[in-house]
N, C-alpha and C positions, 0 to 999 in steps of 0.2 A: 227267417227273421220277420217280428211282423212290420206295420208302416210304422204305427208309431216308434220302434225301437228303430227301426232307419233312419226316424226323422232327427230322433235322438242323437243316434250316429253319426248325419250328417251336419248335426249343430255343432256337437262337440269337435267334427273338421274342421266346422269353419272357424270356429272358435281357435283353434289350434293354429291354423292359415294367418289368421288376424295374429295370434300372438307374436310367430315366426315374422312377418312382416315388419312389429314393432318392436322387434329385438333386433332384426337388419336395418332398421332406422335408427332406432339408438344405438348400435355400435357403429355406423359409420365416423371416419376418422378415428379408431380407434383402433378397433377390430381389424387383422390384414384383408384388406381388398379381397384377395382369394377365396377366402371364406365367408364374406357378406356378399359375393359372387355365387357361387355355389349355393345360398339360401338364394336367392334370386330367382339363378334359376329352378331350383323347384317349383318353388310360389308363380310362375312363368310355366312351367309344366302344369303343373296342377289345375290353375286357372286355365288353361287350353284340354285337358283331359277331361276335368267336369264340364267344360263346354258342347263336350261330342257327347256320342252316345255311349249310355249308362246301360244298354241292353246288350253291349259286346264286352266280351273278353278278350284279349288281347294276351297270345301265348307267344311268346321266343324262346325259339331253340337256337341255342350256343355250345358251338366245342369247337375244339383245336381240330388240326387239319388229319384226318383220317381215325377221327372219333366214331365215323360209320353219324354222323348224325342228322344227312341228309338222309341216309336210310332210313332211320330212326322215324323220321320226321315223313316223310312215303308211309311205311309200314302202321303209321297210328292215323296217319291222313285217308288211307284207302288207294286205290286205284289208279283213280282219275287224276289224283295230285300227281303221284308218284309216274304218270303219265307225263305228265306237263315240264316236270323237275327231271324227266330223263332224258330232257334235251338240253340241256346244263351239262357239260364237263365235270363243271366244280361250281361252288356257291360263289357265286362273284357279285349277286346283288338279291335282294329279301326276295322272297317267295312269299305270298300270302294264299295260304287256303283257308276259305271264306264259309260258315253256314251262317247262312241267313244275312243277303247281300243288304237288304231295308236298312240305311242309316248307317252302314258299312263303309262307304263312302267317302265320308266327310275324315271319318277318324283315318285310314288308310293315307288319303292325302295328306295331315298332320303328320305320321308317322312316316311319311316320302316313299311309299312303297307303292310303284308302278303296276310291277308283274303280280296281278292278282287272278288267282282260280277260283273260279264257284265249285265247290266241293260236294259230292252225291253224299246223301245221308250213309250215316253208316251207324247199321243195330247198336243200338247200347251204346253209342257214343255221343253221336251229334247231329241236327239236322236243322232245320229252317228257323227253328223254334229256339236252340240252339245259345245263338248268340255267340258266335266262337270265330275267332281270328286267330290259328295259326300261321309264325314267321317262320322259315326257311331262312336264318341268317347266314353271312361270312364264315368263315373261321375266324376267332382272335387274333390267333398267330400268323393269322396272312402273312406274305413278305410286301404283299399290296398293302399301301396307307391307307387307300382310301377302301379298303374291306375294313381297318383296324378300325377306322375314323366309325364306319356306319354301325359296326359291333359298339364301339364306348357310346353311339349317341341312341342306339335300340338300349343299351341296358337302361340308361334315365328312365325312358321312355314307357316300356311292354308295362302290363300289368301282373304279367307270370314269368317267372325265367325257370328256363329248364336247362340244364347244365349236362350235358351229353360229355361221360369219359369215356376212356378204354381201360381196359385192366393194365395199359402198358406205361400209362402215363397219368392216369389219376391223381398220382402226388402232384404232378407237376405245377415248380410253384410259381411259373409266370401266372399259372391260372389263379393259382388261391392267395397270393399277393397282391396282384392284379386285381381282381374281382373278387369271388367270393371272400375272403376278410374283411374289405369294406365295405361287403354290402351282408356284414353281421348282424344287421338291426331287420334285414328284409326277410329273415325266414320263413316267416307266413306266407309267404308269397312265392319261396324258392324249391322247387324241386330238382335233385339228381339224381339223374339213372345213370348206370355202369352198365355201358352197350358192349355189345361184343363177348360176352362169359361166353359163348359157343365156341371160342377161342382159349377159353381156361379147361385146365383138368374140372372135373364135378367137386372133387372132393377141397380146391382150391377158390372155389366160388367164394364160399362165406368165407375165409379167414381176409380176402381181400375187400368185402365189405364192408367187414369189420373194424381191418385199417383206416379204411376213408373212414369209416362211421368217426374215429379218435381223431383223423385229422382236422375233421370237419368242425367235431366239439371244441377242439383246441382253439377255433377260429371263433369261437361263438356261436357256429352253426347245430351244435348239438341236437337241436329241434327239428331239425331238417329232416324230410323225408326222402330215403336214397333207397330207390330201386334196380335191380337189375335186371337187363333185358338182352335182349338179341334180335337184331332187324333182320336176319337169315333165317332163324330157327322158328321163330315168332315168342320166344318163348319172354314171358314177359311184359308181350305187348296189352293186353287185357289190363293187364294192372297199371298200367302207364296211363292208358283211356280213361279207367276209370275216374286216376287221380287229379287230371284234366278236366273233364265230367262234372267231376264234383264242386271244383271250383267257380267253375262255369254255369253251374244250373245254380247255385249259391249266388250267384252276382253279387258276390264279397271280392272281389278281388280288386279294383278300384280301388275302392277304400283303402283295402287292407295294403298295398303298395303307396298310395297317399302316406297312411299314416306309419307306414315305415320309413317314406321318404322324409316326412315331417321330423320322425324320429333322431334319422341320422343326421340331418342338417341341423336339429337342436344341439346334438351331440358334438359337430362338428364348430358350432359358433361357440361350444362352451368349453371345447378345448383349443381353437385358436383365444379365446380370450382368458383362459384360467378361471380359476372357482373362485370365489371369495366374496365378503364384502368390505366397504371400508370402515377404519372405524368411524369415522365422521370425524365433526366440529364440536366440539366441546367447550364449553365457556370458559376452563381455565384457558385453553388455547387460544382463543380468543383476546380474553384481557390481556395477555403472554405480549401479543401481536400485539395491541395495542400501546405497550406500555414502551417496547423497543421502537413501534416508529415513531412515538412521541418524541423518544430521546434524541431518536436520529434527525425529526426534525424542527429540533433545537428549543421546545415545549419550553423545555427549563429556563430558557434563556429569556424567552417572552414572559413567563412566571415573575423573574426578578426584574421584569421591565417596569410590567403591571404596578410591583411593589415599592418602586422604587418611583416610578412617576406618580403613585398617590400622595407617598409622603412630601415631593417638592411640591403637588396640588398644594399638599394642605400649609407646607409655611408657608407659602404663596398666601394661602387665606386665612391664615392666624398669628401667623410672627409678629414681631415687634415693628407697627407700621413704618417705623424710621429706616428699618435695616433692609425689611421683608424684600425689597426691590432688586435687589442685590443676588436675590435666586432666579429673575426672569433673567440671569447671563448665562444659568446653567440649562445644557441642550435637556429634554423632554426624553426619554428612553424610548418610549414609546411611539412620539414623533419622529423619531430619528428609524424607526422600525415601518414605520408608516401604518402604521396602528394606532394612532389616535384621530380617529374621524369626524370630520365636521359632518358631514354626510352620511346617512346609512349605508349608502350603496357606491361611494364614491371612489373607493379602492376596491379591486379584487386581487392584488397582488402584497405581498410583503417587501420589507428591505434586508430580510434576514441573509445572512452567505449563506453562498449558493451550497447544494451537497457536495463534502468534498468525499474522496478516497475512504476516508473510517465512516462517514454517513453514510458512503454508500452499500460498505459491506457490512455495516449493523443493519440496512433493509434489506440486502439480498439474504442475511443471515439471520432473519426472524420468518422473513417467506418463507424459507426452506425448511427451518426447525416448523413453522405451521401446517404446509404441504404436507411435511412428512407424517406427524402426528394425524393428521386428518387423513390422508391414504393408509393408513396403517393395515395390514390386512387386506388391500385389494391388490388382483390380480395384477401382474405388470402390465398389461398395454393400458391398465384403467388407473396405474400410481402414474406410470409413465405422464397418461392426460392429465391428471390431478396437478399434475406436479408445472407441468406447460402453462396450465391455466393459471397458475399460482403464478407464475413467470410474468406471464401475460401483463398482469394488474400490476405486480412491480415496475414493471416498465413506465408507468403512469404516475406511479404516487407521487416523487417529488414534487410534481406541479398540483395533483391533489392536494399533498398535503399542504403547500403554499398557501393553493388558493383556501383551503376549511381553515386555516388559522388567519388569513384574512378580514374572510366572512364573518368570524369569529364575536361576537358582545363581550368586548373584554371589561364592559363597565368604565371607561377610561373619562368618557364627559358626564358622567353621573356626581351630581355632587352630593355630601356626606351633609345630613344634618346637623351636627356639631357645629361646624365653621361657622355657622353665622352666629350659635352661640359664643365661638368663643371670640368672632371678631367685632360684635358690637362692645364690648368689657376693654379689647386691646386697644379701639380706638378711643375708647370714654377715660382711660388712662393715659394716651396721649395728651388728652386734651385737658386731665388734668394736670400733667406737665406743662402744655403750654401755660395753661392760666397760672402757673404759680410763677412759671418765667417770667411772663408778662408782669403781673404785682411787682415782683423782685425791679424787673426794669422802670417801671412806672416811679418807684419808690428811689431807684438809683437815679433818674433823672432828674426828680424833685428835687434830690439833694444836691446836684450840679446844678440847675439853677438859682442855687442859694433860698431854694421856696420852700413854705414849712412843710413840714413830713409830717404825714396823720402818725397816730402811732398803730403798730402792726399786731392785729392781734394775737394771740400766743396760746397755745394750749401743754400744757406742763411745760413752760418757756422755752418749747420750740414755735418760732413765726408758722404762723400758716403756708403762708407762698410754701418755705423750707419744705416742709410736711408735704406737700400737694406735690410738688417735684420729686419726694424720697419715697411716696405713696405710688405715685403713677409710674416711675420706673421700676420699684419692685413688682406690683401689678403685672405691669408690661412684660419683665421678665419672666415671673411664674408661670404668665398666662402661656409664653413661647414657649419654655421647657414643659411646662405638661402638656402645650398642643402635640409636642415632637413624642412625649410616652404615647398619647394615645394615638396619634396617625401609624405610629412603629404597630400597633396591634390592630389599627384598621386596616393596615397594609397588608400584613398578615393575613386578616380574614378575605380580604379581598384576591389579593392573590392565590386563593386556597379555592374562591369561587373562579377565577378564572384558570384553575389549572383543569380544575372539572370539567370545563366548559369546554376548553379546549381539546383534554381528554376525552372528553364525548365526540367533537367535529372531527378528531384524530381517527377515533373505534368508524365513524360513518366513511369517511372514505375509506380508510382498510375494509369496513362490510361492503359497499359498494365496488373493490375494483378488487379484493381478494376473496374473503370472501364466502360472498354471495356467489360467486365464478366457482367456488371450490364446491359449495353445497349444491350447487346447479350439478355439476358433474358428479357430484356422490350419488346424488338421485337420480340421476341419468343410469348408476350402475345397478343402483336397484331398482329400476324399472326394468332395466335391461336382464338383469338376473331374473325377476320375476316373470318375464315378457319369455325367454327360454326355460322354466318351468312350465308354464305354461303351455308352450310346443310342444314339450317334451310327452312323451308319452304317460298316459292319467294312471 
C-alpha cells in the first residue's frame, strides 16, 4: 500500500470512528444500553490500539480444549517457544511469542499478557523486522471462568484470530454460535486451520474441509480462509506461516480488524434500533393539531366573548343616550374572562374553566393522532421516543394554552371608528328632543300664568317643538337600530380576527411544547441513521 493510500485509509477510519461515536450519542436513551455499550467499547478499543504500536501484528490462537492448538502454535512459533510453553500443563494464561520486542511493550501490557517470549527468527517466516505478536490463548471451553473471561476479552482485542479445530469437533456449535457467526463481519482478519488430519483417513481430508468450508459460508464466513494442518506430521505448517507472513509484513491488519469492528458495531446499533425513517411533520398535521387544542381550550368560547363584548362596546357608544346606560348592568364577557386589559401586561392568566375530563382527552387525542402520523415509519425504540416526547409537551399545554390565549391582542380596548360618528348625530337628536320639550313647556307655562302665548310656528301645520320631538326620536331610533346592524357585522369581523390570532398563539405553543420536541427527535433519527451509514462499511 503506498503512504498516500494509507493516509487515505486512515481518514476514511477516522472518519468512520467519528460517525460510530455520533450515532452512540444520538441513540442514547433510545437505543438499549447494550448496544450503545458495545459501540463504546470498541471506539475505547480502537482509540487504545491506534495508540500503541502500528509496526506489530498481533495474532491469537483460539480452540477448544484438545484442538492440539498449543501445538499448533509451538510448531509455526519454532523451537524456543515451544520450549518455554512445555512447561504449561495446559493453557491457563496467554503466551506471547514476540519478533521484534521495540515497541512491543507497551501493546502486550494493554493486551494484559505477562508471560512473554522473544522468539528466534525463523526462515520464511518472522524475524526482528517482523513485527509479529503471536498469542498462545485458553481454551474457550475452559470449565475455568476466568480462561473463558480472557478468550471473550482476546477475541475484542488481537488484530488476527486464528481458530484452531479438530476433525472431531469442527461443527461444534458452542464455537460457531459463540464466536465465529458473530464475528461474520471480521473475515479479513479471520483464519481457520483444521489441526490434527494426521488423525483422519487421506481420502477423508477434503470432504471434511469441505463441510466446514458450508458451515462456515452459512455463517457469513464464506470468504474465510481454512487450512489444514498437523502439529505432529508438520504437514501444513508452511502454509499456516505463510498466511501469517502475509498479513503481517502487510501491516493491514489493524485496520482491517478496526474496520470490521466498526462494521459490526454499525450493524449491531442498526439492528438494536430498526431501519427506517420517520415520516415526519407535515403541515396538514400540524393545522390538524392546532385546530383540536384550540377547541380543547375553549378558543370558541373566547371567540363569542370577543363578539359579543364589541357589540355591548358599541350600544354603550351609540344607543339612544337616554336608554344606553341601561347596558353598563350587563357583565362584559370578556371581563368576566379576564381578557379585557387595561394594561398590556397585566394579566398572564385567564378565567376560562379549567380543562375538564372531554378537554382533556381531546388533547391527549390530537398528540397521539400527531405523534403517530409523524412517527410513521420509524423504527420502534425511535416511534417509541417520538411518541414520549409528544407526551412530554402534553403535559404542559393546559397552562400554555392558558397562558398564549392570555397574552393574546384580542382587540378588546381598541375602539371602532364609526361610534363617534354615529354618537355625535344620537346626541344632536337628543338635544333636539330637549329643545322642542322645552318650547312645548315654555309655551304650557305661559299659558298657566294667564300670559300671552307668541304664536308657534308651524310647518305644513305641524308646531315645530311637535316636529323637533318626532324628528329627534326617530333620529334617535334609527340611529340605535342601524348602530346594532352594523356592530353585528363589526363583531363578526372582529371576532374572525381574533380567532386568527388566537389560532396562531394556539399553533405557537403546540410548535413550542409538541412540536418542535417532535421534529427535534425525527432529526435526531436522521442524523442517527446517517451517523450509522456512515460507520458502516464504504
Amino acid at each position: 500500500m503506498s503512504r498516500h493510500s494509507g493516509a487515505r485509509g486512515s481518514t476514511r477510519l477516522d472518519d468512520r470512528l467519528q460517525s460510530l461515536q455520533d450515532a452512540r450519542e444520538l441513540g442514547e436513551g433510545v437505543v438499549p444500553d447494550e448496544a450503545l455499550q458495545e459501540a463504546f467499547d470498541v471506539l475505547e478499543r480502537a482509540s487504545s490500539r491506534r495508540s500503541l504500536s502500528a509496526d506489530h501484528t498481533v495474532v491469537g490462537f483460539f480452540g477448544a480444549t484438545g484442538s492440539g492448538k498449543s501445538s499448533l502454535f509451538n510448531a509455526v512459533s519454532g523451537a524456543e517457544v515451544a520450549t518455554a510453553a512445555a512447561r504449561r500443563p495446559t493453557t491457563s494464561e496467554p503466551l506471547a511469542g514476540v519478533w521484534g520486542a521495540t515497541g512491543s511493550e507497551a501493546l502486550l501490557d494493554w493486551l494484559e499478557v505477562g508471560n512473554r517470549h522473544q522468539a528466534a527468527a525463523v526462515d520464511g517466516f518472522a524475524d526482528e523486522q517482523t513485527g509479529l505478536i503471536l498469542l498462545d490463548l485458553p481454551d474457550f471451553d475452559s470449565t475455568r471462568a476466568a480462561n473463558r473471561e480472557i478468550v471473550q476479552r482476546m477475541v475484542g482485542m488481537v488484530d488476527v484470530l486464528v481458530w484452531v479445530l479438530d476433525p472431531q469437533k469442527y461443527a461444534d456449535a458452542a464455537l460457531h454460535n459463540g464466536f465465529l457467526a458473530p464475528l461474520a463481519t471480521h473475515g479479513a482478519v479471520t483464519l481457520v486451520v483444521l489441526n490434527q488430519v494426521d488423525r483422519l483417513p487421506a481420502h477423508d481430508v477434503q470432504p471434511v474441509l469441505d463441510s466446514l468450508h458450508a458451515i462456515l459460508a452459512g455463517e457469513g464466513l464464506g470468504q474465510v480462509r481454512v487450512l489444514a494442518s498437523s502439529a505432529v506430521t508438520g504437514a501444513g505448517i508452511p502454509e499456516v506461516r505463510a498466511a501469517i507472513r502475509k498479513v503481517a509484513v502487510l501491516r493491514q491488519a489493524q485496520s482491517r480488524r478496526l474496520d470490521a469492528d466498526l462494521t459490526k458495531a454499525a450493524e449491531d446499533l442498526r439492528r438494536a434500533s430498526g431501519e427506517g425513517e420517520a415520516a415526519g411533520v407535515r403541515a396538514a398535521a400540524k393545522t390538524r393539531l392546532a385546530e383540536e387544542l384550540a377547541q380543547a381550550a375553549n378558543v370558541p368560547a373566547v371567540v363569542r366573548a370577543v363578539g359579543q363584548s364589541y357589540r355591548l362596546e358599541s350600544v354603550r357608544r351609540t344607543g339612544w343616550p337616554v336608554t344606553r346606560w341601561l347596558s353598563r348592568f350587563r357583565p362584559d364577557p370578556l371581563r368576566r374572562l379576564n381578557l379585557r386589559r387595561d394594561a398590556p401586561a397585566e394579566l398572564n392568566r385567564t378565567s376560562l374553566p379549567p380543562a375538564g375530563a372531554p378537554e382533556r382527552a381531546r388533547t391527549d387525542a390530537a398528540v397521539r393522532e400527531f405523534a403517530d402520523s409523524a412517527s410513521a415509519g420509524a423504527p420502534g425504540p425511535w416511534r417509541a421516543a417520538i411518541r414520549a416526547t409528544a407526551r412530554a409537551g402534553r403535559d404542559r399545554l393546559p397552562d400554555a394554552l392558558d397562558q398564549a390565549i392570555a397574552g393574546t391582542d384580542l382587540g378588546a380596548n381598541r375602539k371602532a371608528w364609526w361610534w363617534g360618528l354615529f354618537n355625535i348625530p344620537q346626541w344632536l337628536a337628543l338635544l333636539t328632543v330637549l329643545g322642542g320639550l322645552g318650547w312645548l313647556g315654555v309655551l304650557a307655562g305661559l299659558a298657566y300664568l294667564q300670559l300671552p302665548v307668541p304664536e308657534v310656528p308651524r310647518v305644513e301645520g305641524w308646531p315645530v317643538p311637535t316636529l323637533m320631538i318626532a324628528f329627534g326620536l326617530v333620529l334617535g331610533i334609527f340611529l340605535a337600530i342601524t348602530g346594532r346592524f352594523i356592530a353585528a357585522g363589526a363583531a363578526r369581523a372582529r371576532a374572525a380576527r381574533a380567532r386568527r390570532r388566537l389560532n396562531s398563539a394556539v399553533a405557537g405553543a403546540a410548535q413550542e411544547l409538541v412540536v418542535a420536541p417532535v421534529e427535534a427527535e425525527i432529526a435526531r433519527l436522521a442524523a442517527f441513521n446517517k451517523a450509522l451509514k456512515k460507520a458502516g462499511p464504504g
